[in-house]
Backbone as a ProteinNet text record, in pm:
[ID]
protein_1_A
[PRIMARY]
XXXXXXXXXXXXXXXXXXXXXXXXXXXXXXXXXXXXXXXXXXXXXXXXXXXXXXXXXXXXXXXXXXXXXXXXXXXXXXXXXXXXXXXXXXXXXXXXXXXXXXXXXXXXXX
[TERTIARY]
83.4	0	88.7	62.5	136	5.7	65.9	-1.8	3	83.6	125.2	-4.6	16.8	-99.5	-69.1	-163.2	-153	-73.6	-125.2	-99.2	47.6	71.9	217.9	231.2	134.3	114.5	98.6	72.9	24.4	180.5	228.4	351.5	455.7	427.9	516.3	557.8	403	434.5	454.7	439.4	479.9	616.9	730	840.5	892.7	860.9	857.3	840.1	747.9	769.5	873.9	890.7	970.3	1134.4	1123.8	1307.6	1260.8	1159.7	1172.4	1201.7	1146.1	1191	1282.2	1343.2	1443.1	1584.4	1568.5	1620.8	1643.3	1520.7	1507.9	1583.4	1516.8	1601.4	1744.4	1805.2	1994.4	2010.6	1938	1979.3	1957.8	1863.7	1869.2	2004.9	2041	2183.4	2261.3	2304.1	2382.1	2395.8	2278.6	2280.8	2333.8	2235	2275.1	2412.9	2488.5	2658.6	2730.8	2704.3	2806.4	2725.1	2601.2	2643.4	2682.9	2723.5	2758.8	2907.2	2977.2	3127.3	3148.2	3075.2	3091.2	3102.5	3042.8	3029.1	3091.2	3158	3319.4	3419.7	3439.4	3525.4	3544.3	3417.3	3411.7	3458.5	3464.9	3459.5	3615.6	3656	3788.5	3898.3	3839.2	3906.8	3849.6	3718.5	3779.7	3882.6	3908.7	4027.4	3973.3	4101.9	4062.8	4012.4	3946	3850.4	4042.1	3987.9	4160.8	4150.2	4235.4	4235.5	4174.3	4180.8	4115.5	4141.1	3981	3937.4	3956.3	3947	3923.9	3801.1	3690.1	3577.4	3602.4	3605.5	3615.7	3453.2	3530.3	3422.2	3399.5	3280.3	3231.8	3282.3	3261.1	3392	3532.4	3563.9	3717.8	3803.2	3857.8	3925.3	3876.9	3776.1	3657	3758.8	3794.8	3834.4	3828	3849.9	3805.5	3724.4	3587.1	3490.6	3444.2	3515.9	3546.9	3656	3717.8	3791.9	3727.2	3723.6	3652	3772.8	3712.9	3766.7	3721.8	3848	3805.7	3648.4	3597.9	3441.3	3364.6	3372.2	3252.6	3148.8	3064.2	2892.1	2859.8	2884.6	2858.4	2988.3	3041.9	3185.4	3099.9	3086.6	3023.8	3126.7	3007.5	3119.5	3226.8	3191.6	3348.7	3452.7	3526.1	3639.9	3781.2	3896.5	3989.8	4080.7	4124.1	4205.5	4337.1	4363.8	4487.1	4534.1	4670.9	4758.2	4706.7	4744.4	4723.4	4795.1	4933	4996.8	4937	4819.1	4766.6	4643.9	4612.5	4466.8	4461.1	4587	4625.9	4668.3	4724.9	4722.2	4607.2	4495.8	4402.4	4341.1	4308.4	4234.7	4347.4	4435.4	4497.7	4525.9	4489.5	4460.7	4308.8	4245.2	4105.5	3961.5	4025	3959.2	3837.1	3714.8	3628.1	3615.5	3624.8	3597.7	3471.4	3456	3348.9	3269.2	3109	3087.6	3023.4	3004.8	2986.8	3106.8	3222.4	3295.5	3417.3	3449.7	3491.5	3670.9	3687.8	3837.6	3986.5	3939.6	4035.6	4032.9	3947.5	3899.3	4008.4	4019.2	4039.1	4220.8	4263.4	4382.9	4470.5	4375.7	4474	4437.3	4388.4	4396.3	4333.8	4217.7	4121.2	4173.2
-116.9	0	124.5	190.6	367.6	443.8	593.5	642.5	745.1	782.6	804.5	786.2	860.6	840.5	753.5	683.9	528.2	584.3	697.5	715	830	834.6	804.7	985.9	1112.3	1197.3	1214.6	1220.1	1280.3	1219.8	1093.8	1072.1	1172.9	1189.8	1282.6	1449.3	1506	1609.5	1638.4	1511.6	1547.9	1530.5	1432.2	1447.9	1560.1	1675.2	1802.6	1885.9	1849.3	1938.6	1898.2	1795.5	1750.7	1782.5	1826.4	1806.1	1975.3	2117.5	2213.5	2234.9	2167.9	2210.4	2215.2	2055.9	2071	2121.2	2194.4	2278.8	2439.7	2466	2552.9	2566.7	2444.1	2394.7	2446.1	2383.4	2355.2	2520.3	2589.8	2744.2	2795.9	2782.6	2841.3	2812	2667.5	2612.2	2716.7	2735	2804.4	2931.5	3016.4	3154.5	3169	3051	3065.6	2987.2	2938.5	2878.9	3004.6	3057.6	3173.5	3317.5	3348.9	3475	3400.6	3300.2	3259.7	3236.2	3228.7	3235.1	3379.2	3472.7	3663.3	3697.8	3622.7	3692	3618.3	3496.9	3452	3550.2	3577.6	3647.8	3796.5	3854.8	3974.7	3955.6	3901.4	3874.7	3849.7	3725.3	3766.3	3855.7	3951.5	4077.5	4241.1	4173.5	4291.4	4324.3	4468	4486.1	4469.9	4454.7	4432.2	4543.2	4500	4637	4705.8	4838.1	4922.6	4893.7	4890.9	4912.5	5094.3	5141.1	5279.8	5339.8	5432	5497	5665.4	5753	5919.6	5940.6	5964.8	6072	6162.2	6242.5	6318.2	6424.4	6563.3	6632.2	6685.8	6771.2	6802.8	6923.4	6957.5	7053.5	7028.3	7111.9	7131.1	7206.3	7112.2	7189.6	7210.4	7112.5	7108.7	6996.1	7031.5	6907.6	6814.6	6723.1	6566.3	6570.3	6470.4	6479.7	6423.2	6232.3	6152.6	6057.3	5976	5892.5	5774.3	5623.8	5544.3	5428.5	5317.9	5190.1	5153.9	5088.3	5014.3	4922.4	4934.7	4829.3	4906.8	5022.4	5043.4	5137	5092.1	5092.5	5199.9	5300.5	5459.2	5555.4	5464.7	5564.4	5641.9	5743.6	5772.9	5724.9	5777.3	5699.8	5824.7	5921	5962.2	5984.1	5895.7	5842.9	5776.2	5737	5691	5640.1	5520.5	5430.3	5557.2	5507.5	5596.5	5492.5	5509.1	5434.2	5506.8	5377	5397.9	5533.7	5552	5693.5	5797	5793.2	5879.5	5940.5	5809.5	5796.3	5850.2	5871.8	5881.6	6058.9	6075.3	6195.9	6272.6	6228.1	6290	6329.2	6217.3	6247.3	6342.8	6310.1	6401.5	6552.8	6583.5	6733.5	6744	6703.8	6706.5	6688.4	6591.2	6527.9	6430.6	6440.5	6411	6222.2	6157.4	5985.9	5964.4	5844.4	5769.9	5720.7	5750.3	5716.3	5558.1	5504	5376.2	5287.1	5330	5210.1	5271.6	5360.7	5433.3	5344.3	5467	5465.5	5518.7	5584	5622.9	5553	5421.1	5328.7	5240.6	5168	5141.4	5131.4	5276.8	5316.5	5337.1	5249.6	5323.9	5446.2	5536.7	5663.2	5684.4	5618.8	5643.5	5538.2
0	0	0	-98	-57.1	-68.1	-32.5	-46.2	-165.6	-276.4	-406.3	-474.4	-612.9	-648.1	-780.1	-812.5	-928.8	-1049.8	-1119.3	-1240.3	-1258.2	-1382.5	-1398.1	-1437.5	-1511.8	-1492.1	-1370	-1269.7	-1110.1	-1083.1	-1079.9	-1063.2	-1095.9	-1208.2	-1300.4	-1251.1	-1233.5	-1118.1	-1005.4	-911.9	-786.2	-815.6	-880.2	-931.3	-959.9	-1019	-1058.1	-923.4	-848.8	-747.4	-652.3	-637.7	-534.4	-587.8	-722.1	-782.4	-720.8	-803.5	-756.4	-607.9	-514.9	-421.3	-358	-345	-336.9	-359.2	-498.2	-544.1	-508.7	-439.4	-360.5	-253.2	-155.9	-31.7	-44.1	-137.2	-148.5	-198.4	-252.7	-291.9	-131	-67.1	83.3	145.1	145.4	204.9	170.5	81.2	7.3	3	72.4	79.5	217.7	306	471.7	456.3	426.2	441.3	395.2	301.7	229.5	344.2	391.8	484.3	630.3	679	804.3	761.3	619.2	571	601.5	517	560	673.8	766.4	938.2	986	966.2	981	952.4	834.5	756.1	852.8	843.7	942.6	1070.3	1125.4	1277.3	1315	1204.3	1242.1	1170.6	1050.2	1017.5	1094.7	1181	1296.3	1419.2	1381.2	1500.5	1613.9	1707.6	1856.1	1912.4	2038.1	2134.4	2180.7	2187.3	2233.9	2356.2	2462.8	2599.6	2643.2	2559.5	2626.4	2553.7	2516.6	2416.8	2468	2357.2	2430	2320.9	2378.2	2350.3	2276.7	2175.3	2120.2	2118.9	2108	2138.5	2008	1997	1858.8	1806.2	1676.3	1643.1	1590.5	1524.8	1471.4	1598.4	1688.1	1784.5	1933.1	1896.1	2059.4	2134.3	2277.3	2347.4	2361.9	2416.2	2436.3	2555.4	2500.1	2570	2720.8	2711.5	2782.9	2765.3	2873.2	2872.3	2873.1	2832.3	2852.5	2844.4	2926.4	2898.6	2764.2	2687.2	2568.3	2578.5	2432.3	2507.2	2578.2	2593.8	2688.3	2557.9	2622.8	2552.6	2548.9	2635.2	2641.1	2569.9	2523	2433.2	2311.9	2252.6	2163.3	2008.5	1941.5	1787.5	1716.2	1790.2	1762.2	1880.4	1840.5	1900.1	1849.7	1975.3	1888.9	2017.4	1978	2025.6	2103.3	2286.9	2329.4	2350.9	2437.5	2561	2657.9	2742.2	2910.9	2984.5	2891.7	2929.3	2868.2	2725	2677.4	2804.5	2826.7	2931.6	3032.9	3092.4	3259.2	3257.3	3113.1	3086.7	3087.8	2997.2	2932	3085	3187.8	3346.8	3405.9	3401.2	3451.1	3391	3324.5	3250	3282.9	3345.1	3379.7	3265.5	3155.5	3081.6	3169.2	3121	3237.1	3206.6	3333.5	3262.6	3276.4	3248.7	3181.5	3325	3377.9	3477.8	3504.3	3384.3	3335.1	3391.6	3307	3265.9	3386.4	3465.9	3552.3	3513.3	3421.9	3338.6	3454.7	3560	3664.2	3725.4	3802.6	3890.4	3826.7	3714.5	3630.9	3645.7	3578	3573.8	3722.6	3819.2	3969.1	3998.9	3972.7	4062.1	4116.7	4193.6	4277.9	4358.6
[MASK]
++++++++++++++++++++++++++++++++++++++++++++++++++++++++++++++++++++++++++++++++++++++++++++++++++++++++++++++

């Protein structure tokens, strides 16, 4: 007993559907393998988080806004990778830190 149907037209198109779909199927594979290859690819041609970021303020010539630990979530997007001697500087010229990611806590000086 199946459950198929007897004749060899009705045969014929579910054949047809079953090659389309599957055909389908393996084009999905293939879209999801190649963007999970891209976000491979990305992931490990991004640079590393900096150890400590400076805030930049707005303007041609506006101060620096905050100090932040590298990674921190409240850094705004203009910014730019320091050193720890840039960092320790920047608080110490009374560059204001980060009350989040608390970049002087951080650096020893509290």
């Amino acid at each position: 007993m199946t459950d198929l149907p007897p004749d060899l037209p009705r045969l014929r198109t579910l054949e047809t559907w079953l090659v389309v779909s599957l055909d389908r199927v393996r084009q999905q594979i293939a879209a999801t393998e190649q963007r999970e290859r891209e976000q491979r690819t990305g992931e490990d041609r991004r640079p590393p988080v900096p150890d400590w970021v400076l805030e930049l303020g707005i303007g041609v010539g506006a101060p620096p806004a905050e100090v932040h630990v590298g990674g921190c979530y409240a850094a705004g997007g203009r910014r730019r990778a320091i050193t720890r001697e840039q960092a320790l500087a920047a608080l110490t010229e009374g560059v204001r830190a980060c009350v989040h990611c608390r970049p002087d806590t951080a650096l020893g000086m509290l």
